[in-house]
C-alpha positions as CSV (number, residue, x, y, z in Angstrom):
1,X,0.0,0.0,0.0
2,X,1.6,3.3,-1.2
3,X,-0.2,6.7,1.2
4,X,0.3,9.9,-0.1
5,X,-0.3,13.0,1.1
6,X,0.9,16.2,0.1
7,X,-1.4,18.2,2.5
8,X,0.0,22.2,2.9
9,X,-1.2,25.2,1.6
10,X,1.6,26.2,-0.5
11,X,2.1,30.1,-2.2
12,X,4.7,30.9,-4.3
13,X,5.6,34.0,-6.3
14,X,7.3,37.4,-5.5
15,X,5.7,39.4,-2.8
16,X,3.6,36.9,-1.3
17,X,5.1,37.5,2.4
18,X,2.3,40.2,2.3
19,X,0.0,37.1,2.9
20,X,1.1,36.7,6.5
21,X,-2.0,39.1,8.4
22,X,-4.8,37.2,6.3
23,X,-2.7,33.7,6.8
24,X,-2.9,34.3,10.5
25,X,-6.2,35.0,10.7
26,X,-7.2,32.1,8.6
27,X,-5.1,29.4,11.0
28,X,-6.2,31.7,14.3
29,X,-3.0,32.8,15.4
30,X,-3.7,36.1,16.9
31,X,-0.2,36.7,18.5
32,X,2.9,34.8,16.8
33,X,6.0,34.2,18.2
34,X,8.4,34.8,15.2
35,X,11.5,32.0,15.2
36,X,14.6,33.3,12.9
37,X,18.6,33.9,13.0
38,X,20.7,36.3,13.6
39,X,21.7,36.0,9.6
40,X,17.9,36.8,8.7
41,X,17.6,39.5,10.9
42,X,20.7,41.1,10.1
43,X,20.3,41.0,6.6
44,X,17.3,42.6,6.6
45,X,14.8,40.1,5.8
46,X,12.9,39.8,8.9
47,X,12.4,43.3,8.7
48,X,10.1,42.4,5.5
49,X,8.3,39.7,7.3
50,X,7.7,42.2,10.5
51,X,6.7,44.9,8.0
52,X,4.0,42.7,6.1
53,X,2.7,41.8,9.7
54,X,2.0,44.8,10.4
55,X,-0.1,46.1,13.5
56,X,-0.6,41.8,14.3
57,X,1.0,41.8,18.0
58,X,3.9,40.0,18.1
59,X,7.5,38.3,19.5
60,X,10.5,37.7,17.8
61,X,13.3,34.9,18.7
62,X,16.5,35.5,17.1
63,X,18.7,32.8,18.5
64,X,18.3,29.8,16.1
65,X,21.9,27.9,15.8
66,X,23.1,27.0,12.4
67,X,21.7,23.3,13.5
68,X,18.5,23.7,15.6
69,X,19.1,22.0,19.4
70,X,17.0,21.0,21.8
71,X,18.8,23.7,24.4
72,X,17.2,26.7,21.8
73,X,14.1,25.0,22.0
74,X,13.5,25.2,25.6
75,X,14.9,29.1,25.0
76,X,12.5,29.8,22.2
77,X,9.4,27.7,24.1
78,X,10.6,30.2,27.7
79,X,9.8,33.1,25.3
80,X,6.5,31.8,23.8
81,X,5.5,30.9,27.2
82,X,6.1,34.3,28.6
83,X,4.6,36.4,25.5
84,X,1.3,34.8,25.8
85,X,1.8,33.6,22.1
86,X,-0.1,31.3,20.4
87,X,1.2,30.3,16.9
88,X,4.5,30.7,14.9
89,X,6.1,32.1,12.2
90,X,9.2,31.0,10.6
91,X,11.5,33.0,8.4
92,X,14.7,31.6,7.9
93,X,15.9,28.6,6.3
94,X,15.8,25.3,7.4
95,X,16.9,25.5,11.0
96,X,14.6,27.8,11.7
97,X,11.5,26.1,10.6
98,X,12.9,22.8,12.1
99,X,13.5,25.4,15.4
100,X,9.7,25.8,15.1
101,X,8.4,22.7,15.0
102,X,10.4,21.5,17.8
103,X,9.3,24.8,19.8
104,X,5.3,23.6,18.6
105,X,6.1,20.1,20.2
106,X,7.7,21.4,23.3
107,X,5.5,23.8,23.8
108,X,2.5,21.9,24.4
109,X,4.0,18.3,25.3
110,X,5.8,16.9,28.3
111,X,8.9,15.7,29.0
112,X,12.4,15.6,26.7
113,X,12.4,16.4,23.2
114,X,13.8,12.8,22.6
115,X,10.7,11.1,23.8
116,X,9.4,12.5,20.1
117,X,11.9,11.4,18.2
118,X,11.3,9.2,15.3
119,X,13.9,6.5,16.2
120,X,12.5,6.3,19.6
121,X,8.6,5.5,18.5
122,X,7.7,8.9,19.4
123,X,6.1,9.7,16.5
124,X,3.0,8.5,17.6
125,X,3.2,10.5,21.0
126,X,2.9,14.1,18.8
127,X,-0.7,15.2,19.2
128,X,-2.7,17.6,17.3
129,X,-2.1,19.7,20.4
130,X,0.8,20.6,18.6
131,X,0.9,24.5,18.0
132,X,0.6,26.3,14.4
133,X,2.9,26.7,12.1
134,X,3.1,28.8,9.0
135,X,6.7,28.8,7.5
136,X,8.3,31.6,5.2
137,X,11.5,30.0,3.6
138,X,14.3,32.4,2.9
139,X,16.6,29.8,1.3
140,X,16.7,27.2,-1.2
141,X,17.1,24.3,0.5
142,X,16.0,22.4,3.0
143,X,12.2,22.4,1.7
144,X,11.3,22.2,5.6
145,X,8.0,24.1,4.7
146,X,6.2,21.7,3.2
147,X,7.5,18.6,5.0
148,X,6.7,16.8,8.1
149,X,9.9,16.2,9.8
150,X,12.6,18.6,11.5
151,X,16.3,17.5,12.6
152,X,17.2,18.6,15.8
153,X,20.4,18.0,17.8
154,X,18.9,16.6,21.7
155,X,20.4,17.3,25.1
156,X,22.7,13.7,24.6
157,X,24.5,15.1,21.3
158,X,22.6,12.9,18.7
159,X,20.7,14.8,15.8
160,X,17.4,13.1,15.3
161,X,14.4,13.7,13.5
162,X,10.7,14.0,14.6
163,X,8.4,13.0,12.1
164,X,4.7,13.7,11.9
165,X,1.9,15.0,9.8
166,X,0.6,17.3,12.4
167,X,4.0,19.1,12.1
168,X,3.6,20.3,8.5
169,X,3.3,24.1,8.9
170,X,-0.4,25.2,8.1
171,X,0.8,27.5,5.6
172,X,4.1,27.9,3.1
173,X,4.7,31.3,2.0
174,X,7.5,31.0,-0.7
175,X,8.8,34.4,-2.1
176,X,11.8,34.1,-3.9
177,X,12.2,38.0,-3.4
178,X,13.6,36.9,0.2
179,X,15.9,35.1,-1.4
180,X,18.1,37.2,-3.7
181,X,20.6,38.5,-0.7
182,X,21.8,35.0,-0.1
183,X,25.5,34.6,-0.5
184,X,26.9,32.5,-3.5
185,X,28.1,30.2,-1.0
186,X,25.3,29.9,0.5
187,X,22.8,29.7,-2.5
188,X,25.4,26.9,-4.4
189,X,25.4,24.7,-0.7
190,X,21.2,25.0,-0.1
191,X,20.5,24.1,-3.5
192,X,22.5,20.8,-3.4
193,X,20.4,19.9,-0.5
194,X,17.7,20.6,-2.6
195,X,19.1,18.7,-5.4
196,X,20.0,15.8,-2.9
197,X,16.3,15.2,-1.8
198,X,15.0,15.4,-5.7
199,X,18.0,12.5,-6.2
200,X,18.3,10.5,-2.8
201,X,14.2,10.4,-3.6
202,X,14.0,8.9,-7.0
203,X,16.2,7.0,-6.1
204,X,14.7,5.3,-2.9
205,X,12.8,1.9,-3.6
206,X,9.4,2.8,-1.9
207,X,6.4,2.9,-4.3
208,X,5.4,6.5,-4.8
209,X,4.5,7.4,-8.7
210,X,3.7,11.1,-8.2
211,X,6.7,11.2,-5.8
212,X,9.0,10.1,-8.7
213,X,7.4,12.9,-10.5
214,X,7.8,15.8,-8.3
215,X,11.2,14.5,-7.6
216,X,12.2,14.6,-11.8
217,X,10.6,17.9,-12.1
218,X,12.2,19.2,-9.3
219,X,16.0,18.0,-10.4
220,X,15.5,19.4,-13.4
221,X,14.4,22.6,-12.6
222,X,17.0,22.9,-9.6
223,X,19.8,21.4,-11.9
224,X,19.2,24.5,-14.4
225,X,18.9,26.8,-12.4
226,X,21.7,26.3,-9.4
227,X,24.9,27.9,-11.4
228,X,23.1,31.0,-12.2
229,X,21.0,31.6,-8.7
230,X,24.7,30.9,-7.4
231,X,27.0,33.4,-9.8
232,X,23.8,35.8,-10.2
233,X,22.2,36.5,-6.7
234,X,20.0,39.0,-8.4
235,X,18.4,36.6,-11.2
236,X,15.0,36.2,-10.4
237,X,13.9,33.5,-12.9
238,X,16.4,31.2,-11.5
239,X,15.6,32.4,-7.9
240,X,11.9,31.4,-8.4
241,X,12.8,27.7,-9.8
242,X,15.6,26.7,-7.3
243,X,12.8,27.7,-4.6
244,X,10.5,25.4,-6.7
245,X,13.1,23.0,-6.9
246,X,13.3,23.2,-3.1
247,X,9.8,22.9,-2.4
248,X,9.6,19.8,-4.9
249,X,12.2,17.8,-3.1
250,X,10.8,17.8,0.1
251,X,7.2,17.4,-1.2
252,X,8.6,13.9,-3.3
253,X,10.9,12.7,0.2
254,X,8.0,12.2,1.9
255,X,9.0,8.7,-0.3
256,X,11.8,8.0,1.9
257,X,15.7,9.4,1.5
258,X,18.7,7.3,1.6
259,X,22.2,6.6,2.6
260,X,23.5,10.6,1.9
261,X,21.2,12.0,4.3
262,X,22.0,9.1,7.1
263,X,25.6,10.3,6.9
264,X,25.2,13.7,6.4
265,X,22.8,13.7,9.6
266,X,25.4,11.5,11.5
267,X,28.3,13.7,10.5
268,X,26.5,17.2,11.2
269,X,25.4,15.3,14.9
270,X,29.4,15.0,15.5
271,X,30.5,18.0,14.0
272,X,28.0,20.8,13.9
273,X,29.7,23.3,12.4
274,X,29.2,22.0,9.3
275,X,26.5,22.7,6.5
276,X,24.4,20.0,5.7
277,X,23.8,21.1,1.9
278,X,27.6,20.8,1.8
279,X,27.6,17.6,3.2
280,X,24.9,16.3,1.0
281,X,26.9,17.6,-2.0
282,X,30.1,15.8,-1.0
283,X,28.0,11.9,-0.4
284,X,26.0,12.0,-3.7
285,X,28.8,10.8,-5.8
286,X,29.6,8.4,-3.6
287,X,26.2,7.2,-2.9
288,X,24.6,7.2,-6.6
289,X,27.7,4.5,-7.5
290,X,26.5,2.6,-4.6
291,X,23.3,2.5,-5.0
292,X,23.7,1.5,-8.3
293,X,23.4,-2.4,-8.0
294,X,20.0,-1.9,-6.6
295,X,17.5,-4.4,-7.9
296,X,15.3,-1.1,-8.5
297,X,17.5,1.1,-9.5
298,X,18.5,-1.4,-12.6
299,X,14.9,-2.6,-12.8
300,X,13.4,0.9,-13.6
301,X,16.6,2.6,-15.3
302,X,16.4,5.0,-12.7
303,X,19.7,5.9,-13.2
304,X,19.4,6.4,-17.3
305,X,16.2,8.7,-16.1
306,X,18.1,11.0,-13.8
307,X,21.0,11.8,-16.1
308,X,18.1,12.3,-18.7
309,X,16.7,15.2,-16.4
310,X,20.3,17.1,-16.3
311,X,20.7,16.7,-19.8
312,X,23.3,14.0,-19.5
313,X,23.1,12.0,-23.3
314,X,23.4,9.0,-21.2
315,X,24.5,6.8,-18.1
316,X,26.2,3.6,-17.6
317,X,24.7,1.1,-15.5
318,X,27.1,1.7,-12.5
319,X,26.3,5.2,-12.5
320,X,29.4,6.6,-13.4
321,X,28.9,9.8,-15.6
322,X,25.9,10.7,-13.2
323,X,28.3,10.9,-10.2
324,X,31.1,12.8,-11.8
325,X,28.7,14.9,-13.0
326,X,27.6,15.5,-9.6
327,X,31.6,15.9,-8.7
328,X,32.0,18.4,-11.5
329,X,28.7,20.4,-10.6
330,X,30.2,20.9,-6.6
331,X,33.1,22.0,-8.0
332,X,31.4,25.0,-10.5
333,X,29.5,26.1,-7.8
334,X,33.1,26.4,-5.7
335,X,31.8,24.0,-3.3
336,X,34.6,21.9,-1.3
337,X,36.8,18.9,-3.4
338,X,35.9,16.3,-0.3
339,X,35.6,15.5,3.1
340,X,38.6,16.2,3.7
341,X,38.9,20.1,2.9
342,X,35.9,20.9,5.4
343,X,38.4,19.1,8.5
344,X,37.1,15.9,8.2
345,X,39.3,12.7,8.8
346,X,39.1,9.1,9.2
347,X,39.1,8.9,13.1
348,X,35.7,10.0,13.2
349,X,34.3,7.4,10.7
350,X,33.4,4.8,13.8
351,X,31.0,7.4,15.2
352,X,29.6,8.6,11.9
353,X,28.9,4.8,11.1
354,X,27.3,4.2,14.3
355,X,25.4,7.2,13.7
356,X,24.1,6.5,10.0
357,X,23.1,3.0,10.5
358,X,20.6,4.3,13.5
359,X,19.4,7.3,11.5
360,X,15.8,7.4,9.9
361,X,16.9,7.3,6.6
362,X,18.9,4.5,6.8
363,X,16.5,1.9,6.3
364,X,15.1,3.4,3.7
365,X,17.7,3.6,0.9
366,X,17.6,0.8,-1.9
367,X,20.4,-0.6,-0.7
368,X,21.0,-0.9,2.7
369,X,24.1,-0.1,3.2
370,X,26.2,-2.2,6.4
371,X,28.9,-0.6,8.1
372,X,31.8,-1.8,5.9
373,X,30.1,-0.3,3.3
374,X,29.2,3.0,4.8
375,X,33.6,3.0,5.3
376,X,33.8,2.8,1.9
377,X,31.4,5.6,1.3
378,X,33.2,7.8,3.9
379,X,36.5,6.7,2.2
380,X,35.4,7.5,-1.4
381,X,33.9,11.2,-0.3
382,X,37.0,12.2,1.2
């Protein structure tokens, strides 16, 4: 049995952060608590979203980490206690909208974070007490507003994800006009994580036919459009279609990801500091030769159909012109050679490993992939 839902209200176009007032009113929230960074502030974006708000009372939290923990949680859930808020608004990218959703699990559940986590059976625990959402993406990236999961770093140092359908925000304003201050660097590392979920998604076995569509539409668009969002901040065209592209992964990994995102996740868990578009970028390769051999993969020429959508003439059956073209792509958009240029070195591969094989993705790859051959992965990323 294949269940899919693709359930959020979802707006996109320039200017549509004017929506938020008549958003609000349509959920209820009558006071939001507004969850962002100190990069979206600074740059001037939240002043946008505050302006569109307009006389709606309102409080801001400004603190989100570049990966979400369960520490700013309790911080952000203090502040929406103590405002007398009832709703929330997130304008960032995907840390801040996966900040919200842990703040509307935290703040109207008991007990740890953790006891929601997906790898601990909490799913089931996340009522539709849960508070509102309405998320207003200001990168390319993550997709977090239209999916029902968040990735957040708990109290005991692993980064988990909490997964439920109550979570999807109630509303996803998408204006690409938010978007054309983002750094190159920035742009080039979101939209492989964009790209990475329209990939690790076709690619997973799970039975999803409008899934694999989204997911084709979406590589294609994002694959396009990436180098010039990345060397021309200002084009809006390609602005608008990576935020598609975006949108379109994480509507299709509702499917199921795969083996980049359990390392990626594992990796970011023991180093934070780094980005987890970047680290998406840097497993693909790796990961498209590996899942290669997959019964699926080979049965449905997934491979042949990817390299089809990047305008690739064609793709051997181990996937090797798809993953150098991949490798060639990070290296356009200036994006690391490896593992090893952002620090990362073979002493830490045990705790990755361990990491991987108990993340929420990891069963759901086409292959699954047994510590040996996550090594080899780690080895061939380096």
């Amino acid at each position: 049995m294949a269940r899919i839902l693709y359930l959020t209200q979802i707006d996109i176009d320039f200017g549509v952060v004017a929506q938020l007032p008549a958003e609000c009113a349509r959920i209820g929230i009558r006071r939001p608590l507004v969850v962002t960074d100190p990069g979206v502030r600074a740059a001037g974006v939240l002043d946008q979203a505050l302006a569109a708000l307009g006389n709606l009372p309102n409080a801001v939290f400004d603190r989100t980490p570049s990966n979400p923990t369960e520490a700013a949680v309790r911080a952000a859930v203090a502040q929406y206690r103590d405002e007398g808020c009832d709703g929330l608004i997130a304008v960032g990218g995907g840390s801040s909208i996966d900040l919200a959703k842990g703040v509307a699990i935290a703040a109207t559940h008991e007990g740890p974070l953790k006891t929601y986590a997906t790898i601990e059976g909490g799913s089931p625990k996340i009522t539709d007490r849960v508070a509102p959402l309405i998320a207003v993406p200001t990168t390319a990236g993550t997709g977090s507003e239209v999916a029902r999961g968040a990735i957040i770093i708990v109290d005991d140092g692993r980064k988990l994800g909490f997964h439920s359908w109550l979570l999807l925000p109630k509303a996803a304003l998408l204006d690409p006009a938010l978007t054309l201050g983002l750094p190159p660097a920035l742009t080039a590392a979101t939209g492989m994580d964009a790209l990475a979920h329209c990939f690790e998604t076709f690619m997973a076995a799970a039975v999803n036919p409008p899934a694999d569509g989204i997911a084709l539409d979406g590589l294609a668009r994002g694959w396009a459009h990436i180098e010039r969002a990345t060397r021309d901040g200002q084009d809006r065209e390609a602005r608008w279609q990576m935020m598609s592209a975006s949108m379109q992964g994480a509507m299709a990994f509702q499917k199921g990801l795969g083996a980049v995102h359990s390392l990626s996740h594992s990796l970011g868990g023991v180093n934070p500091r780094l980005h987890h578009g970047t680290l998406n970028a840097m497993f693909l390769p790796a990961v498209i030769r590996f899942n290669a051999d997959a019964d699926s993969i080979q049965r449905e020429r997934r491979l042949q159909r990817m390299a089809q959508a990047i305008g690739l003439p064609g793709c051997d059956s181990q996937g090797t012109e798809l993953a150098e073209a991949v490798r060639e792509l990070n290296a356009r958009l200036g994006l690391p050679s490896g593992l090893g240029a952002l620090g990362v070195t073979p002493e830490l591969f045990d705790r990755v490993i361990t990491g991987a094989m108990a993340d929420h993705c990891h069963g759901t790859n086409p292959r699954v992939a047994t510590a040996d051959e996550y090594r080899a992965m780690l080895h061939a990323s380096l």
